[in-house]
N, C-alpha and C positions, 0 to 999 in steps of 0.2 A: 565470570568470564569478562575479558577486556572488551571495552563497546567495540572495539573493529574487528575483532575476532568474531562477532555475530556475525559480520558484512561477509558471505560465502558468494561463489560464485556458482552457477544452474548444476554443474556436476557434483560440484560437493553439496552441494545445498540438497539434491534430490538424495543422496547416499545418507545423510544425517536424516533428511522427512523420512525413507523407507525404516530405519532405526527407530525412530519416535512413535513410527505406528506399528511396526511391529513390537514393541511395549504397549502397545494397549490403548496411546496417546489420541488423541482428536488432534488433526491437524487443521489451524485453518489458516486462508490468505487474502491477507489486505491486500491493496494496492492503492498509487498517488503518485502525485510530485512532490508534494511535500516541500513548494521551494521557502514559504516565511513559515515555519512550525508556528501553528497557531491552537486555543482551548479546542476549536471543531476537530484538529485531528486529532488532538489525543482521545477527547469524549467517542472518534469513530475506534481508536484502536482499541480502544477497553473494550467497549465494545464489540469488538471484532474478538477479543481475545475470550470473552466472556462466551461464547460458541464453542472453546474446545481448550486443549490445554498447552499446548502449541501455537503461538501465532509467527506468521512468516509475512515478512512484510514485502512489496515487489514496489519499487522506489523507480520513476521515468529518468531512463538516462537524461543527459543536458541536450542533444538533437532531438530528441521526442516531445520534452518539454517544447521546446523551440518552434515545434510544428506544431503541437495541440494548443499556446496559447497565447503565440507568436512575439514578434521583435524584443528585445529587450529582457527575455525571461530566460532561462530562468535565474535568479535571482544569486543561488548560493552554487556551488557547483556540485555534480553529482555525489561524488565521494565524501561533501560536507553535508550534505543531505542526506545521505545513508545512515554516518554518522551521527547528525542528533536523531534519527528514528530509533536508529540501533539504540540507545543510550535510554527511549525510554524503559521501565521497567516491565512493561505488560508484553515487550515484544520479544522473539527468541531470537531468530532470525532478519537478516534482511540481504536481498538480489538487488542488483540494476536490472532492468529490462530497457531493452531501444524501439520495442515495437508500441504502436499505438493501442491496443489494447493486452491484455494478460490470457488470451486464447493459449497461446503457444506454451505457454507456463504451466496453464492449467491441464493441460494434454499428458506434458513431462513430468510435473513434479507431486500430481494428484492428489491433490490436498483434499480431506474429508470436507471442508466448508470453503465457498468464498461469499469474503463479506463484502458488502458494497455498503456506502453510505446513504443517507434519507435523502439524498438530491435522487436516487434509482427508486423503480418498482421491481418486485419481482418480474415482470411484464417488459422493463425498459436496460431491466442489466446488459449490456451490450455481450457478453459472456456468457449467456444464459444458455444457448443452444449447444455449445461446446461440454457448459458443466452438467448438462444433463446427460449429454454423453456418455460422458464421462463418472458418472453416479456422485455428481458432488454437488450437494445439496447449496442452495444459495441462503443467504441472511444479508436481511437488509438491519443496518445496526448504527448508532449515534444518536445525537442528538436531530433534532430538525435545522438545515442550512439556511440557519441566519446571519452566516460567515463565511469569509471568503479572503483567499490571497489575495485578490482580483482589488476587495474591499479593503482590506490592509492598505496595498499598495497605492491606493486612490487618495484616502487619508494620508496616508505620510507627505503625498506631493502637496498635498492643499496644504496639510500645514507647513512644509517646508517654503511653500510657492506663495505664502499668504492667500 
């Protein structure tokens, strides 16, 4: 499949997950901004994907970024950040989403797992109360966040800024 033909949008995207799990599939759903792809996200999305056989990935529109992590970001614009998600190999799918958190996602599209990364607790998933809801089990999956856009971006200025 071409990497932008993963990129669906919430109608077709839920019409394909009901498909994958009625074959028997484990669905599950990451989420992010994803604006500098860096090793922490891929090691989350193996990760993520290492839960079930399915992974769906739910990528922050460019206003959402904008508001979760303000001026200046995000960095690549949405539909180029979809695109290297989409591209890696561990991933099936990928959504834009414009809301601050993936409640709404998780309500419509019902994924059997949502994975968060080692910066959450079971305890701190902002989502937590919706996927319980909703019977969809949480995982917390990656490495431990020694890494960051945030960090990324810090570095490049210093060395660009001397």
């Amino acid at each position: 499949m071409d990497t932008r033909e993963k990129i669906l949008n919430c109608s077709a995207l839920g019409r394909r997950l009901r498909e994958e799990q009625s074959n028997g599939r484990t669905v599950v759903m990451a989420n992010g901004c994803f604006d500098i792809l860096h090793a922490g996200h891929v090691r989350y999305l193996e990760g993520a994907r290492g839960e079930g056989d399915c992974l769906i990935v739910a990528v922050n529109s460019d206003a959402s970024v904008r508001k979760l992590k303000g001026p200046g970001r995000p960095i690549l614009p949405e539909q180029a950040r979809a695109e290297l998600v989409a591209a890696l190999r561990c991933v099936d799918y990928v959504v834009i989403f414009g809301e601050d958190n993936v409640e709404a996602l998780l309500r419509e599209l019902r994924p059997d797992v949502h994975a968060k990364g080692t910066d959450y607790t079971a305890e701190t998933v902002p989502e937590r109360t919706i996927a319980a809801e909703c019977g969809i089990r949480v995982a917390i999956v990656g490495d431990p966040k020694s890494h960051s856009t945030r960090d990324l971006l810090r570095k490049i200025r210093e060395t660009v800024h001397g």
